[in-house]
C-alpha positions as CSV (number, residue, x, y, z in Angstrom):
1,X,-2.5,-7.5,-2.2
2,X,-1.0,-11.0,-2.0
3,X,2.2,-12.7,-2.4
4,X,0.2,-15.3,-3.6
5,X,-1.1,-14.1,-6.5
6,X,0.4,-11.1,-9.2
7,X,1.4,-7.7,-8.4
8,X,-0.2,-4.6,-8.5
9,X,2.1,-2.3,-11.2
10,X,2.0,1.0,-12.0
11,X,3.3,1.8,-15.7
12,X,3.9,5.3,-16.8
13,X,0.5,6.2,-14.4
14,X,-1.5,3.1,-15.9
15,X,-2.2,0.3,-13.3
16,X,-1.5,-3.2,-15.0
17,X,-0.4,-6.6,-13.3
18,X,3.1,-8.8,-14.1
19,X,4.5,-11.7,-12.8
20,X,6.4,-10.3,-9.7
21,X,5.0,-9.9,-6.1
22,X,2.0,-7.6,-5.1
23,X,3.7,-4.1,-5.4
24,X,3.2,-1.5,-7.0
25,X,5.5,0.4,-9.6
26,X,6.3,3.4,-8.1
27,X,6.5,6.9,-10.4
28,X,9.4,8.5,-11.2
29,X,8.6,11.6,-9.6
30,X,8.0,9.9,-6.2
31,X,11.5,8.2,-6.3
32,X,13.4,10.9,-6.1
33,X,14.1,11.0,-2.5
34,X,15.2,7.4,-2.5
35,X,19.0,7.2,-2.6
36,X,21.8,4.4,-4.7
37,X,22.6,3.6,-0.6
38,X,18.6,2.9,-0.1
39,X,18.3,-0.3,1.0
40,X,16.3,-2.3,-2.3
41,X,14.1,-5.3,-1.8
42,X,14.7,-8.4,-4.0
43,X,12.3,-7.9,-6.9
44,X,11.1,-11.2,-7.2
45,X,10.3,-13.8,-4.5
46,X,10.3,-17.6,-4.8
47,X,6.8,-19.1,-3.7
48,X,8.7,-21.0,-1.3
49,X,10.5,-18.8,0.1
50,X,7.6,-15.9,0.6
51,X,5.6,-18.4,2.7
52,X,8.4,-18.0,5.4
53,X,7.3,-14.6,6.8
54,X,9.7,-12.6,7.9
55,X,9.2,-9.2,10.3
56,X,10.8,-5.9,9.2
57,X,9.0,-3.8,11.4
58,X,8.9,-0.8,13.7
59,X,7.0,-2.2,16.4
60,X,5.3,1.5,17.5
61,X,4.4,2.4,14.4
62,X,0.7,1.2,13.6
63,X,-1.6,1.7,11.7
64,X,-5.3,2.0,13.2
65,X,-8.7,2.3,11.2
66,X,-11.5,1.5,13.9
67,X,-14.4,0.8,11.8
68,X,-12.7,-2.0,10.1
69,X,-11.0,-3.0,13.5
70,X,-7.3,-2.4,11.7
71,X,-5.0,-1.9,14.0
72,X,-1.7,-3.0,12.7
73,X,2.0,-2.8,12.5
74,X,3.4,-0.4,9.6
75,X,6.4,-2.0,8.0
76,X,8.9,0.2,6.1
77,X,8.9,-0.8,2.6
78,X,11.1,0.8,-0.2
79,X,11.8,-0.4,-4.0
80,X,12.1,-3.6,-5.8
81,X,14.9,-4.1,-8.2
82,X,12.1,-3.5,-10.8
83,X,11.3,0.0,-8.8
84,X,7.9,-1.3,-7.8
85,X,7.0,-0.5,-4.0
86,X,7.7,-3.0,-1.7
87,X,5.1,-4.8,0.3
88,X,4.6,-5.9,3.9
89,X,6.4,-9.4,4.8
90,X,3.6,-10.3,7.1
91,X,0.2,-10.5,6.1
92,X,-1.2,-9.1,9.2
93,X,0.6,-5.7,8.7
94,X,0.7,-2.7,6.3
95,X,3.7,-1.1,4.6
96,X,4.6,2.3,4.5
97,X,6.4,3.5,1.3
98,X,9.3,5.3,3.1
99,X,10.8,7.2,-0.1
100,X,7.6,8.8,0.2
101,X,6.4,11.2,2.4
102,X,5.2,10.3,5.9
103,X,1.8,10.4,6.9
104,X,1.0,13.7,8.0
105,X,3.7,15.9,5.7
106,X,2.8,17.5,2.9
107,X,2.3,15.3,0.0
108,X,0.7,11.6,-0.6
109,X,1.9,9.4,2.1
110,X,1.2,5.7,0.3
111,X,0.3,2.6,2.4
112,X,-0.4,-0.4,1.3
113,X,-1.4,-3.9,2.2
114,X,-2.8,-7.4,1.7
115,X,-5.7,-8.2,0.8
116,X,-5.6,-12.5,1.4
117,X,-2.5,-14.7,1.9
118,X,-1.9,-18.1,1.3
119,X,-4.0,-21.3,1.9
120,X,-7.5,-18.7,2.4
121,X,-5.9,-16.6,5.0
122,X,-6.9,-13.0,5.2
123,X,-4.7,-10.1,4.7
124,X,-4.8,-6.8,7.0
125,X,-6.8,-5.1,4.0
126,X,-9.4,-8.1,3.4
127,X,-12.3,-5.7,4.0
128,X,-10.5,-2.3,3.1
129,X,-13.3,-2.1,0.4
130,X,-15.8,-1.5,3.1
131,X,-14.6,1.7,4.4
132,X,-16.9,4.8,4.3
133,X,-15.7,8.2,3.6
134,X,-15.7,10.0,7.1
135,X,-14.1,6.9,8.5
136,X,-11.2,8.0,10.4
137,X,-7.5,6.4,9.7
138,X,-5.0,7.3,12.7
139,X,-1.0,6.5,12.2
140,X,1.0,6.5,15.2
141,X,4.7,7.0,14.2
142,X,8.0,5.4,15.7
143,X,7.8,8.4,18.7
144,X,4.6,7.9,19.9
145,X,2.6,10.7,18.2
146,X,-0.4,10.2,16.1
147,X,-1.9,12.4,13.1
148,X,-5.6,11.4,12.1
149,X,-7.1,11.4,8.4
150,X,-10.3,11.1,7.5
151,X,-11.7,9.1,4.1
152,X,-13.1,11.5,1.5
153,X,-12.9,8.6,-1.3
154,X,-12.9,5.1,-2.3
155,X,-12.6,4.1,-5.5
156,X,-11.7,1.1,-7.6
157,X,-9.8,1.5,-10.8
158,X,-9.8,-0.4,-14.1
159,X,-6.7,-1.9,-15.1
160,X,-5.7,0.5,-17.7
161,X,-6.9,3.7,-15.7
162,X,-4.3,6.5,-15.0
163,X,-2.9,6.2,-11.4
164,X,-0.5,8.9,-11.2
165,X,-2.5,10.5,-8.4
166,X,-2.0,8.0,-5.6
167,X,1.6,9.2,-5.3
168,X,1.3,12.8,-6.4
169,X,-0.6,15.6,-4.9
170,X,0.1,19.7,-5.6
171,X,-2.7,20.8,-3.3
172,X,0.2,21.3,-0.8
173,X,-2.3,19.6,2.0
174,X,-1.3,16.5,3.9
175,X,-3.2,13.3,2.5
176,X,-2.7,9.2,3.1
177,X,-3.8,7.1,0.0
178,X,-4.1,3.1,1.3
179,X,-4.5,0.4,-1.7
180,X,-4.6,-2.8,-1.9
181,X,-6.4,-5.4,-4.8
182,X,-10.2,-6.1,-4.9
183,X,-12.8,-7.6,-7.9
184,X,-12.9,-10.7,-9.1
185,X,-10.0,-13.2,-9.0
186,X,-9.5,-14.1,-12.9
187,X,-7.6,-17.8,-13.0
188,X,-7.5,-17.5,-16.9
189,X,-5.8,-14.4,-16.4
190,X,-4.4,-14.4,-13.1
191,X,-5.2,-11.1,-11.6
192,X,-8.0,-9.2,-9.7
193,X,-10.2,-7.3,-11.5
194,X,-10.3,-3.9,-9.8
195,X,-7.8,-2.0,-7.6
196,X,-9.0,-0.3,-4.4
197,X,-7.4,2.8,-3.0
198,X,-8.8,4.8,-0.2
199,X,-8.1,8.6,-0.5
200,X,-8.0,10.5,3.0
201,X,-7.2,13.9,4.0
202,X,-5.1,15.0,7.5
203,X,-8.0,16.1,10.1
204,X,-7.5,19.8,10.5
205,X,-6.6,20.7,7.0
């Protein structure tokens, strides 16, 4: 995902782009435990502007996948005005969706990141597309301890596939689903081709 280039949306479970940042249009069921008080991220950001990048972090929590050599800070990321998930202001670093549930409760725990920045740079997720299922994905929270998950999936989904599942989960297990954009970069169109989401499951479950 890229500042740089259209965001990620998620319509009544179908994934589609529009003309606002990389983020991803969070579910109606997976808002509920976001609050009127929640602090809300401006929905759209001026090109300008989003080149400045500016830190909103907690510096402890990271997030580590060693077979990509990932190991980066996890921003807290909440809504847009246009209730898509926010995304990390620095390229470099992933962004948990905090309304969500954290990695290791029950539930989906959603991460997700950037793909390429401006000018060429590369974003934390620029090879997330590469990771094999039994690839182990640790987070290390804001008090020092870590839970592990391992892959059991990647996929990559067409635009108009149903994405309800990245948020949601009944199995009542603990799982962290990590996206970002992959494909083809269209110019006609401007978008990506495919999505990329990487389904794992909490070691020990």
């Amino acid at each position: 995902m890229t500042l740089a280039l259209f965001g990620l949306l998620l319509y009544h479970g179908v994934l589609s782009y529009a003309a606002v940042p990389a983020s991803v249009i969070v579910p109606s069921e997976a808002r509920l435990t976001a609050t009127a008080s929640a602090p809300v991220l401006a929905g759209k950001i001026e090109a300008t502007a989003a080149k400045k990048i500016i830190k909103k972090t907690a510096p402890t929590s990271r997030l580590s996948i060693p077979s990509l050599g990932v190991n980066a800070i996890i921003e807290h990321v909440g809504l847009t005005a246009q209730g898509s998930m926010g995304v990390p202001r620095d390229p470099m670093n992933a962004g948990w969706y905090e309304f969500g549930p954290r990695p290791g409760e029950l539930g989906s725990a959603v991460i997700d990141g950037h793909v390429n920045w401006f000018r060429g740079a590369t974003g934390v997720f620029a090879n997330l597309q590469l990771v094999k299922p039994g690839a182990k994905i640790t987070v290390r929270s804001e008090d020092g301890k870590a839970v592990t998950f391992v892959v059991h999936e990647v996929r990559t989904f067409d635009p108009s596939a149903n994405a309800e599942e990245i948020f949601s989960s009944g199995d009542g297990q603990s799982h962290l689903n990590l996206i970002t954009c992959g494909g083809v970069w269209d110019k006609k169109t401007q978008q990506y081709s495919e999505r990329i989401v990487v389904f794992a499951d909490k070691i020990g479950e």
